[in-house]
mmCIF file of the N, C-alpha and C atoms, coordinates in Angstrom:
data_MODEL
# 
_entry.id   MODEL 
# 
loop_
_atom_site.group_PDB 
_atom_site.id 
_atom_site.type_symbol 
_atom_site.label_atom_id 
_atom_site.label_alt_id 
_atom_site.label_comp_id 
_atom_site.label_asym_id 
_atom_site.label_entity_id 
_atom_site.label_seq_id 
_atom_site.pdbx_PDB_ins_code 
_atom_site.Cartn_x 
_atom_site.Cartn_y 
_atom_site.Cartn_z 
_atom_site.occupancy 
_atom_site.B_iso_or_equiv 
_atom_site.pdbx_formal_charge 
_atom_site.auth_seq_id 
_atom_site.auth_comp_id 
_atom_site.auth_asym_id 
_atom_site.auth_atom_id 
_atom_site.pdbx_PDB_model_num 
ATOM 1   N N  . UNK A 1 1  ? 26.901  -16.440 23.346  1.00 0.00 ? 1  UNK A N  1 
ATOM 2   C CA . UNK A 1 1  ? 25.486  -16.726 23.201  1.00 0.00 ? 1  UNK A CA 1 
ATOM 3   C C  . UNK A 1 1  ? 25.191  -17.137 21.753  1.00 0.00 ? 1  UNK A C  1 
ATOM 4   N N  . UNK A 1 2  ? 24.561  -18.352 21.806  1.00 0.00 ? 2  UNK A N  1 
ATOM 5   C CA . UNK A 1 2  ? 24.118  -18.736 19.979  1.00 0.00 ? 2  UNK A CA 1 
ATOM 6   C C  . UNK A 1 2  ? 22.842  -17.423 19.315  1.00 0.00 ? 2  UNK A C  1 
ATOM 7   N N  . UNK A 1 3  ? 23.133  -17.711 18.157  1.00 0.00 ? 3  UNK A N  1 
ATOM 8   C CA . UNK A 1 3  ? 22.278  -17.385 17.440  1.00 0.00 ? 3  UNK A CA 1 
ATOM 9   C C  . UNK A 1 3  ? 21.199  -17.619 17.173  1.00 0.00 ? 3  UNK A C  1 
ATOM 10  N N  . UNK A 1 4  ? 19.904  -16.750 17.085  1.00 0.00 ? 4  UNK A N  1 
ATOM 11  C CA . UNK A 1 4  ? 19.035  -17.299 16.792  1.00 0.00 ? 4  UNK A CA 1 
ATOM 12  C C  . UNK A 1 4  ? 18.306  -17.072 15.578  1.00 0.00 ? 4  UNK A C  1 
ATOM 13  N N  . UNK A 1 5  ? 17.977  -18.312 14.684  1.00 0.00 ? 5  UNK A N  1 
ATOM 14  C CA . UNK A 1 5  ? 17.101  -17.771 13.722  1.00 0.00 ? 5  UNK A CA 1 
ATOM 15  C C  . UNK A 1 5  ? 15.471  -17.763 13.328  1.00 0.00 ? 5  UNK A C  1 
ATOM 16  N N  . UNK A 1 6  ? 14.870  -17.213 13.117  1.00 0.00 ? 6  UNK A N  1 
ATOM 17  C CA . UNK A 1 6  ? 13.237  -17.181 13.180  1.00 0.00 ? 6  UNK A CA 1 
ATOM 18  C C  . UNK A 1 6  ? 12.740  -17.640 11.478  1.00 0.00 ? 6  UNK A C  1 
ATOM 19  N N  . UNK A 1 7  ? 12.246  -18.887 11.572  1.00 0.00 ? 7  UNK A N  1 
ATOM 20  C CA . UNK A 1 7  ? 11.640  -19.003 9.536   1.00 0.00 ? 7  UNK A CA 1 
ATOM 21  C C  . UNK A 1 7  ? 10.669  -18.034 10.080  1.00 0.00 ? 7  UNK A C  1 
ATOM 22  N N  . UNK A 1 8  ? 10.332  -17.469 8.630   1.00 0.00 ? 8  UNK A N  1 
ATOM 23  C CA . UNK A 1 8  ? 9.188   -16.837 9.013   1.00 0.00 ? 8  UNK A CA 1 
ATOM 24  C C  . UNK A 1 8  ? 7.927   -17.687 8.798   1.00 0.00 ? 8  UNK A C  1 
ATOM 25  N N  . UNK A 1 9  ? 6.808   -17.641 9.511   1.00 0.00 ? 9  UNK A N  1 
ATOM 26  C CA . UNK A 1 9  ? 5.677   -18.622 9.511   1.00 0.00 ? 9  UNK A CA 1 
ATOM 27  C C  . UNK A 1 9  ? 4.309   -17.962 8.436   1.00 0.00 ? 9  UNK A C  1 
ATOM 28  N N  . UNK A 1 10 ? 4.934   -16.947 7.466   1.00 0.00 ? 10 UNK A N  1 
ATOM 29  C CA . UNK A 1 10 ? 3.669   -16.301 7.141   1.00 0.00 ? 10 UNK A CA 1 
ATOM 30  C C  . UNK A 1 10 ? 4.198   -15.875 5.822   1.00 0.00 ? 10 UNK A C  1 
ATOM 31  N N  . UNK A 1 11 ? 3.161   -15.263 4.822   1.00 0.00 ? 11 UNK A N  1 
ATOM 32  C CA . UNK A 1 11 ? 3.717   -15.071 3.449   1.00 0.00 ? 11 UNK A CA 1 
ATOM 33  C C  . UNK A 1 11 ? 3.176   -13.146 3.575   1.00 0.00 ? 11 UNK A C  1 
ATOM 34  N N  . UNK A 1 12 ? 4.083   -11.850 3.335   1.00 0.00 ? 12 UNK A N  1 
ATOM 35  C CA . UNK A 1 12 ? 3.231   -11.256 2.822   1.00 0.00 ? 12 UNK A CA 1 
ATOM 36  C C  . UNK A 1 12 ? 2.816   -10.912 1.433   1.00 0.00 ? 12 UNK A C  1 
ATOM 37  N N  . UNK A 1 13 ? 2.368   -9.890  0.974   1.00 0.00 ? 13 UNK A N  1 
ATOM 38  C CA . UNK A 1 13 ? 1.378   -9.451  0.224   1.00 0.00 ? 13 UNK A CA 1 
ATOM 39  C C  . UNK A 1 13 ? 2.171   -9.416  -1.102  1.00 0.00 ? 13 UNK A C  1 
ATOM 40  N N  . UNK A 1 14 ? 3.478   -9.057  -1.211  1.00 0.00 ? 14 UNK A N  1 
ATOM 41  C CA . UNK A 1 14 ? 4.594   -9.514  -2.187  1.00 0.00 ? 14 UNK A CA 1 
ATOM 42  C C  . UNK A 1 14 ? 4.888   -10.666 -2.574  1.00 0.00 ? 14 UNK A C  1 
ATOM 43  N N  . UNK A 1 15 ? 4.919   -11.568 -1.609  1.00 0.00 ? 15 UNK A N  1 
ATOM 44  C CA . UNK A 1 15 ? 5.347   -12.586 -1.993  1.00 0.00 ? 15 UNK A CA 1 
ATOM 45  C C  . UNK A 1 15 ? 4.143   -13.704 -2.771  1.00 0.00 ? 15 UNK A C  1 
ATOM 46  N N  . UNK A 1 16 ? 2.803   -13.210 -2.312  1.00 0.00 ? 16 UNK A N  1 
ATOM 47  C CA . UNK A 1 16 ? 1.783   -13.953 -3.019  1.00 0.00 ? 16 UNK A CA 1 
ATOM 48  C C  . UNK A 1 16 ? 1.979   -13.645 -4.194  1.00 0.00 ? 16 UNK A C  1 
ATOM 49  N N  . UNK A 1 17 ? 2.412   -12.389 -4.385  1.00 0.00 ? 17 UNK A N  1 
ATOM 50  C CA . UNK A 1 17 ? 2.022   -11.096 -5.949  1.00 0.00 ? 17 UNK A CA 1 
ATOM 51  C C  . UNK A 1 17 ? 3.355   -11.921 -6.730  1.00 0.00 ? 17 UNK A C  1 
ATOM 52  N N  . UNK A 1 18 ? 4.398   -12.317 -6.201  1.00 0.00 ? 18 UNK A N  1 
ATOM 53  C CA . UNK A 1 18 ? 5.125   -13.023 -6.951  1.00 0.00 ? 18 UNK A CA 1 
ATOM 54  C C  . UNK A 1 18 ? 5.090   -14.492 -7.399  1.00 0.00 ? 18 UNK A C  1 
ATOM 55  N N  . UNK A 1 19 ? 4.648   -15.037 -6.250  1.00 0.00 ? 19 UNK A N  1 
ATOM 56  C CA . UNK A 1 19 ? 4.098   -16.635 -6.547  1.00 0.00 ? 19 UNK A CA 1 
ATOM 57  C C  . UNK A 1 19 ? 3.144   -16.837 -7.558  1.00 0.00 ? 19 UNK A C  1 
ATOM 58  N N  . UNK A 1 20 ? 2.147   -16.009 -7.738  1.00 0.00 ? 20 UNK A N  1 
ATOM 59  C CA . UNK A 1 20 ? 1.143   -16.282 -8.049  1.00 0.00 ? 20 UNK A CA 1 
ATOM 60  C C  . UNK A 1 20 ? 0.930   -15.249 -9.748  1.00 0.00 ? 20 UNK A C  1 
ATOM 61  N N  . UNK A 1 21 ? 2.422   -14.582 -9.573  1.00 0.00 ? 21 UNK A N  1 
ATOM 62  C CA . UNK A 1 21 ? 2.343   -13.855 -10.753 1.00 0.00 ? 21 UNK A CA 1 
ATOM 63  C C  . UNK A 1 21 ? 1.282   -12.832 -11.283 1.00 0.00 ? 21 UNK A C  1 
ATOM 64  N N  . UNK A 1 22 ? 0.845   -12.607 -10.275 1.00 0.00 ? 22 UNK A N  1 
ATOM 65  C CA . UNK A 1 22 ? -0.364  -11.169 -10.668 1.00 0.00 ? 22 UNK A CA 1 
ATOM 66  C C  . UNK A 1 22 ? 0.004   -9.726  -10.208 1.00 0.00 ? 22 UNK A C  1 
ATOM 67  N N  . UNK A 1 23 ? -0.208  -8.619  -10.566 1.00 0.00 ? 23 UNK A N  1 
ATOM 68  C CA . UNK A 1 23 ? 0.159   -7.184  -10.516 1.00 0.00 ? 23 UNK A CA 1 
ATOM 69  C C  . UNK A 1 23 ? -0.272  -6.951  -8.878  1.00 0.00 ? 23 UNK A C  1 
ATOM 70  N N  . UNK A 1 24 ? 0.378   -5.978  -8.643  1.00 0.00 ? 24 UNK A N  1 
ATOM 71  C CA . UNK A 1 24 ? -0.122  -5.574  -7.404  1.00 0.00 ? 24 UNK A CA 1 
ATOM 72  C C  . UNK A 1 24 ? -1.387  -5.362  -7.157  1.00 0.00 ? 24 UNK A C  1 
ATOM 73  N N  . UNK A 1 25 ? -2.205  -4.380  -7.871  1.00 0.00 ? 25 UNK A N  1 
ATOM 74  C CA . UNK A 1 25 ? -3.746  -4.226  -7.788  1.00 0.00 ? 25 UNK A CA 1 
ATOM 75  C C  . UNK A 1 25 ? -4.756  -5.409  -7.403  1.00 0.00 ? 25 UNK A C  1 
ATOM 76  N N  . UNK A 1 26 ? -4.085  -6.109  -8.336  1.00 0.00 ? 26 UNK A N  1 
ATOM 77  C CA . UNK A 1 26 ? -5.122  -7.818  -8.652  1.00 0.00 ? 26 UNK A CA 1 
ATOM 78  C C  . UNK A 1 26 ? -5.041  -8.349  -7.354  1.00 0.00 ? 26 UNK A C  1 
ATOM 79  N N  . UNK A 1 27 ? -3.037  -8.532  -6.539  1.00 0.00 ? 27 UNK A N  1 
ATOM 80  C CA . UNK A 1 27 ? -3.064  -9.123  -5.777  1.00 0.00 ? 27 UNK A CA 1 
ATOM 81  C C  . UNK A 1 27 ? -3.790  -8.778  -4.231  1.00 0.00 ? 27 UNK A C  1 
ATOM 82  N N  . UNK A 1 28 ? -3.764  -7.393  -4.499  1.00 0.00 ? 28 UNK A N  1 
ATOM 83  C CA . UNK A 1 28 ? -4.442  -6.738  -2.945  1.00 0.00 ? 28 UNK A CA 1 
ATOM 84  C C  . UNK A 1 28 ? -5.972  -6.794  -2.998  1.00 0.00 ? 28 UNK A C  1 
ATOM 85  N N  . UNK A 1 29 ? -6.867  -7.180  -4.069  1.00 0.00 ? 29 UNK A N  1 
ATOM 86  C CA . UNK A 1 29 ? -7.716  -7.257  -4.542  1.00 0.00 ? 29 UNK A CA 1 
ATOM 87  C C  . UNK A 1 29 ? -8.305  -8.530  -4.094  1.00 0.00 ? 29 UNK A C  1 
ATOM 88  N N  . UNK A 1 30 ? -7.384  -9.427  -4.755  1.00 0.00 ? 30 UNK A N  1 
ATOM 89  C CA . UNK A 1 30 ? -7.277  -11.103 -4.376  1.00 0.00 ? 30 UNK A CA 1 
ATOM 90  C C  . UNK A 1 30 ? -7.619  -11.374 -3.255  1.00 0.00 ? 30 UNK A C  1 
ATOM 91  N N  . UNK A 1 31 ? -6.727  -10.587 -2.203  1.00 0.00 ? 31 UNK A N  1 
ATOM 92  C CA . UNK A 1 31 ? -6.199  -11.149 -0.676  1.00 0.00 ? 31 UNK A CA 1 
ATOM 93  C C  . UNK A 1 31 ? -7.190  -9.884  0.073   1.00 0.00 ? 31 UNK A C  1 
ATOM 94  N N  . UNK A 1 32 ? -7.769  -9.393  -0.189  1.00 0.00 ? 32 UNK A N  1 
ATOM 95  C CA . UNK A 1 32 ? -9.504  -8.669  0.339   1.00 0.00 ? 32 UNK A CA 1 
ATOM 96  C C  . UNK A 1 32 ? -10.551 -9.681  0.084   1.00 0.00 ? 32 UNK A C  1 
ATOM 97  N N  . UNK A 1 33 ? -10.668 -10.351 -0.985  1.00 0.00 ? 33 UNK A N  1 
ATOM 98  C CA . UNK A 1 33 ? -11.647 -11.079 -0.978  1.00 0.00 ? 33 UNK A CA 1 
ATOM 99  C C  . UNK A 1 33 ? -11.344 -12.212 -0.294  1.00 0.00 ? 33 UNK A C  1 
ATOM 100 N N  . UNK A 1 34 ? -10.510 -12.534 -0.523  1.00 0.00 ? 34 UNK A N  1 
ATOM 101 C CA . UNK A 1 34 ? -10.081 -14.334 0.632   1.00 0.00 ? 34 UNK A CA 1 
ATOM 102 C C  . UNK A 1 34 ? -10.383 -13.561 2.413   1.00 0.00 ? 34 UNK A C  1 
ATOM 103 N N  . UNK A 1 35 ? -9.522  -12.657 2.260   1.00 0.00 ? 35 UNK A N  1 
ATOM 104 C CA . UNK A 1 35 ? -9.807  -12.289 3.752   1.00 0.00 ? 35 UNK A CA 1 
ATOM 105 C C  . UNK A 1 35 ? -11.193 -12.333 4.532   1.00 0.00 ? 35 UNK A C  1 
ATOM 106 N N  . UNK A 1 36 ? -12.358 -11.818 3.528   1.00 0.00 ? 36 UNK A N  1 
ATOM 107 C CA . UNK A 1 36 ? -13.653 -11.533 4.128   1.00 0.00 ? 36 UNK A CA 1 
ATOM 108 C C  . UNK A 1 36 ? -14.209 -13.412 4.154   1.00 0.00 ? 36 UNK A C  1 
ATOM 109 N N  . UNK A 1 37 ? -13.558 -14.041 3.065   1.00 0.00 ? 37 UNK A N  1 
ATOM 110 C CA . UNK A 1 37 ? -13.923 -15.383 3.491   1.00 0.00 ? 37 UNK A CA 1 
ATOM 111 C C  . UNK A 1 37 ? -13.250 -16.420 4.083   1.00 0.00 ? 37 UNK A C  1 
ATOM 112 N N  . UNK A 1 38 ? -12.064 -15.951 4.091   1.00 0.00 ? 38 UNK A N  1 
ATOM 113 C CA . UNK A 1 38 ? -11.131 -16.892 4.797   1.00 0.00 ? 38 UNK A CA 1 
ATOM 114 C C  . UNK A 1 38 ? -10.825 -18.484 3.906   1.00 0.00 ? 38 UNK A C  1 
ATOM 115 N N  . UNK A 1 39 ? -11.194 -18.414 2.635   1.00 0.00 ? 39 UNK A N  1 
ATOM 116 C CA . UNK A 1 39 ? -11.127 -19.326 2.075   1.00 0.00 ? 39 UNK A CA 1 
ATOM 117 C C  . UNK A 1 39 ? -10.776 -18.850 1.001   1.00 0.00 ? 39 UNK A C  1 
ATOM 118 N N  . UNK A 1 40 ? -9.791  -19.125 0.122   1.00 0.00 ? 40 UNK A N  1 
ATOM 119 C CA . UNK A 1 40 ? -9.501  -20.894 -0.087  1.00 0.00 ? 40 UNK A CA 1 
ATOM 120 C C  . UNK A 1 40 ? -8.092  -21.226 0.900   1.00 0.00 ? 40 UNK A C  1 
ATOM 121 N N  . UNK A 1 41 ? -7.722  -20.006 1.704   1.00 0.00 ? 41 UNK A N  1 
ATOM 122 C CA . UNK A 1 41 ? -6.793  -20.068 2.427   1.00 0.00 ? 41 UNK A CA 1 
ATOM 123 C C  . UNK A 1 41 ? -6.709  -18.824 3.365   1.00 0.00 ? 41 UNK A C  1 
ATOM 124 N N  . UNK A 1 42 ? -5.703  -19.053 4.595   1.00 0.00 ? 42 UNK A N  1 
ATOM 125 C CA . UNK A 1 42 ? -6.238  -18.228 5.667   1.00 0.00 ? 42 UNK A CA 1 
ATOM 126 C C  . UNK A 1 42 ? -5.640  -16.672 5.564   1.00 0.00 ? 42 UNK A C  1 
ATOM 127 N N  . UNK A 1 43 ? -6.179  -15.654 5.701   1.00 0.00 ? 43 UNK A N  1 
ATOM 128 C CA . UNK A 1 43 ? -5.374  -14.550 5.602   1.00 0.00 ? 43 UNK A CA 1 
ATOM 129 C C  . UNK A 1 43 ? -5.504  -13.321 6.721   1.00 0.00 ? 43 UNK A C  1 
ATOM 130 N N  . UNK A 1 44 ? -4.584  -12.881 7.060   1.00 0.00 ? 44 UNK A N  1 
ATOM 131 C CA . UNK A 1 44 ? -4.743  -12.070 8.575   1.00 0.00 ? 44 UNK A CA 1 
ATOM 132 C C  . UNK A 1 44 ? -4.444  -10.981 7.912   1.00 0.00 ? 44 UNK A C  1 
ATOM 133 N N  . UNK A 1 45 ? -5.661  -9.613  8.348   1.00 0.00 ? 45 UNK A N  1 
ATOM 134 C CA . UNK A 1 45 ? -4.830  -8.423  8.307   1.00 0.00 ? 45 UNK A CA 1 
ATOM 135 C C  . UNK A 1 45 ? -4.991  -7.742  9.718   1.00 0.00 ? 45 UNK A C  1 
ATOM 136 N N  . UNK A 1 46 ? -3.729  -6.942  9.414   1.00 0.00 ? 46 UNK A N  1 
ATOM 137 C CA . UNK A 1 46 ? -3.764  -5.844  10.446  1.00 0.00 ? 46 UNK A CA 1 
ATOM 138 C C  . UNK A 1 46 ? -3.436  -4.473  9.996   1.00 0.00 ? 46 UNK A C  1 
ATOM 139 N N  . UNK A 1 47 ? -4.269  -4.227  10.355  1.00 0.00 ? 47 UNK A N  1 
ATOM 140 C CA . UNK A 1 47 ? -4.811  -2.677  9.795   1.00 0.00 ? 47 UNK A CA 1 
ATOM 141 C C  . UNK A 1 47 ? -4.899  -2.672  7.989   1.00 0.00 ? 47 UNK A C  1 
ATOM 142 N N  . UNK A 1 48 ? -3.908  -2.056  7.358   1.00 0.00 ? 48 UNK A N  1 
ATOM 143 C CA . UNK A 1 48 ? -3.786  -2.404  5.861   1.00 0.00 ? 48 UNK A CA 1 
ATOM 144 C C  . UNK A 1 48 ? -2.793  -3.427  5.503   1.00 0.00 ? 48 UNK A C  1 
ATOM 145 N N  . UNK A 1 49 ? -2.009  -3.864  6.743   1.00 0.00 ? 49 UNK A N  1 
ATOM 146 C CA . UNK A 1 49 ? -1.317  -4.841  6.152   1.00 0.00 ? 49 UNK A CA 1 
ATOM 147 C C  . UNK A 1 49 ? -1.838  -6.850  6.093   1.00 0.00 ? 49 UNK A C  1 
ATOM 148 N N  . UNK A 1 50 ? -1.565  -7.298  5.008   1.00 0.00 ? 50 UNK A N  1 
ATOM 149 C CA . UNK A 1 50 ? -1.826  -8.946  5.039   1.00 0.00 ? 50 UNK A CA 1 
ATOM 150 C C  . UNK A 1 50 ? -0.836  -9.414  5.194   1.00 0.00 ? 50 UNK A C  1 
ATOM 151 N N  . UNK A 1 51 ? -1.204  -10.635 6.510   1.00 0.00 ? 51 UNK A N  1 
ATOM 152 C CA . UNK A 1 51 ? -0.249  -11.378 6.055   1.00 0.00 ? 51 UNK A CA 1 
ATOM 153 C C  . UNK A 1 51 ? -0.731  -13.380 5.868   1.00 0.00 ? 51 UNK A C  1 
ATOM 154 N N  . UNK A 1 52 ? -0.377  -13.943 5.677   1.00 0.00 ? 52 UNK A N  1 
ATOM 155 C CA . UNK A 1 52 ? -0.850  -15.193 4.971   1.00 0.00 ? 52 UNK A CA 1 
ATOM 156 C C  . UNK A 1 52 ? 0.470   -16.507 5.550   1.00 0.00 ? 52 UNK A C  1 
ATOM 157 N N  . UNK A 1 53 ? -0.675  -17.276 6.101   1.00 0.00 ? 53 UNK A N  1 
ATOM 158 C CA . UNK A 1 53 ? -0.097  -18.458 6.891   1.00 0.00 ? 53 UNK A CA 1 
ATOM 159 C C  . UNK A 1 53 ? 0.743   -19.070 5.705   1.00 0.00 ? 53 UNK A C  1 
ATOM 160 N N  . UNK A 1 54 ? 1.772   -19.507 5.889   1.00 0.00 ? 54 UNK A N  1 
ATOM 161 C CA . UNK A 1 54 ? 2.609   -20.301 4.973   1.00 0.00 ? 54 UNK A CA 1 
ATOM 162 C C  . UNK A 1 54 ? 1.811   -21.721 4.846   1.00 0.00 ? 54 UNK A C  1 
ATOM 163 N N  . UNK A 1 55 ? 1.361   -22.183 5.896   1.00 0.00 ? 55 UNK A N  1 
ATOM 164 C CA . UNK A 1 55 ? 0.838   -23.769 5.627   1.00 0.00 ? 55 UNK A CA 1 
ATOM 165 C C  . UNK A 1 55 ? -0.287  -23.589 5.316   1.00 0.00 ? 55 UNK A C  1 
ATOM 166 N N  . UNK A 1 56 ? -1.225  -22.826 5.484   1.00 0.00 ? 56 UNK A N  1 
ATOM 167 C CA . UNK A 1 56 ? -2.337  -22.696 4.899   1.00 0.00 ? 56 UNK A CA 1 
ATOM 168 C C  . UNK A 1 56 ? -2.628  -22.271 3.260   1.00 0.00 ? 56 UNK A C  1 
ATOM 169 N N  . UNK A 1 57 ? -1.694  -20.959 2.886   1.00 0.00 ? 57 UNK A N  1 
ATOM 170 C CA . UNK A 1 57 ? -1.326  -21.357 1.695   1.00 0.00 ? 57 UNK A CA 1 
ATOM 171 C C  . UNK A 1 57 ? -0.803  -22.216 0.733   1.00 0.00 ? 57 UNK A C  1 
ATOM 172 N N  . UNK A 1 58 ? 0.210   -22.600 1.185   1.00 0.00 ? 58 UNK A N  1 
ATOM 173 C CA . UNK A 1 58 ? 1.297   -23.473 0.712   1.00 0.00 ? 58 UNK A CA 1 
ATOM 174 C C  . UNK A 1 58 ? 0.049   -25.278 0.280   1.00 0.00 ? 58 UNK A C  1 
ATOM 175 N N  . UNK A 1 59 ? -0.488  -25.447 1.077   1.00 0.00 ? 59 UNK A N  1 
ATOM 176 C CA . UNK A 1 59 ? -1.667  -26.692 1.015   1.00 0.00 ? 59 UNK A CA 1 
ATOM 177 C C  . UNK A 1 59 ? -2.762  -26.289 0.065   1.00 0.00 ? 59 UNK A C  1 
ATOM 178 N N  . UNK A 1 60 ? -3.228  -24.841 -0.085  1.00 0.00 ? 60 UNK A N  1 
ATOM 179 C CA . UNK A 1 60 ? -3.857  -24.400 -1.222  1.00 0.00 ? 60 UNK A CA 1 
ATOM 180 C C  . UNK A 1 60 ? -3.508  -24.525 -2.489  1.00 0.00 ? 60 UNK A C  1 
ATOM 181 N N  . UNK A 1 61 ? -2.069  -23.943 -2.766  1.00 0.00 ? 61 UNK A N  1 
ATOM 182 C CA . UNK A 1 61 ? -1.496  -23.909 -4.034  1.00 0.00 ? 61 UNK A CA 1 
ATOM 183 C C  . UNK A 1 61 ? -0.947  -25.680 -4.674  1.00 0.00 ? 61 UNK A C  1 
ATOM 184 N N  . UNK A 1 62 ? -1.024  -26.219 -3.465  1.00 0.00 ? 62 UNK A N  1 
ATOM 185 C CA . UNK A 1 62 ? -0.502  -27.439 -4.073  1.00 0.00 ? 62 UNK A CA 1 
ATOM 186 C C  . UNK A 1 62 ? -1.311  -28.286 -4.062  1.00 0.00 ? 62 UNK A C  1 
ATOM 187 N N  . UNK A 1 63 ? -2.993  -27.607 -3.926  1.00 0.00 ? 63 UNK A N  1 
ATOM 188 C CA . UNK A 1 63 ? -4.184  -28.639 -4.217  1.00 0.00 ? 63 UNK A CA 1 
ATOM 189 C C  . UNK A 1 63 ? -4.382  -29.864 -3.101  1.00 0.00 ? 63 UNK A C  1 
ATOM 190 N N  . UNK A 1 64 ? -4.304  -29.321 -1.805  1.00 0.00 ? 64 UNK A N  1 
ATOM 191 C CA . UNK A 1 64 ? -4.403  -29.875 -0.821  1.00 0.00 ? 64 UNK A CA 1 
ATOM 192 C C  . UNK A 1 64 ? -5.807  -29.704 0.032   1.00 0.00 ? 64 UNK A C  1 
ATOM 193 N N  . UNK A 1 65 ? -6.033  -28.525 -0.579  1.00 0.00 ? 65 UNK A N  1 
ATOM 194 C CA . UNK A 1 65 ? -7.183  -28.104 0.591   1.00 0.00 ? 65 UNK A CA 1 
ATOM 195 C C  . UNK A 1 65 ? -8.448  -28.270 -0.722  1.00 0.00 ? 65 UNK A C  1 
# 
């Protein structure tokens, strides 16, 4: 049976905090306020966890949206 591999389709809450080079506090901070607006990019939580569309970010940071 082949293998299967899954990209993942979503960024979490680390990986913004590293992209984006801000402390943890700032970043969970950050990604509460986008969440309640859903802008400047899309962000899902569930329960306390975020997680963040790769293409929806990814088009943010590179001045797309």
């Amino acid at each position: 049976m082949a293998e299967r591999t899954v990209q993942a389709k979503v960024y979490d809450a680390e990986d913004i905090q590293q992209i984006l080079g801000l402390g943890r506090s700032k970043t969970y901070e950050f990604l509460g306020e986008v969440n309640k607006k859903q802008k400047p990019f899309r962000v899902i939580k569930i329960g306390r966890i975020y997680r963040i569309p790769k293409d929806s970010f990814d088009k943010w940071i590179d001045g797309e949206i």
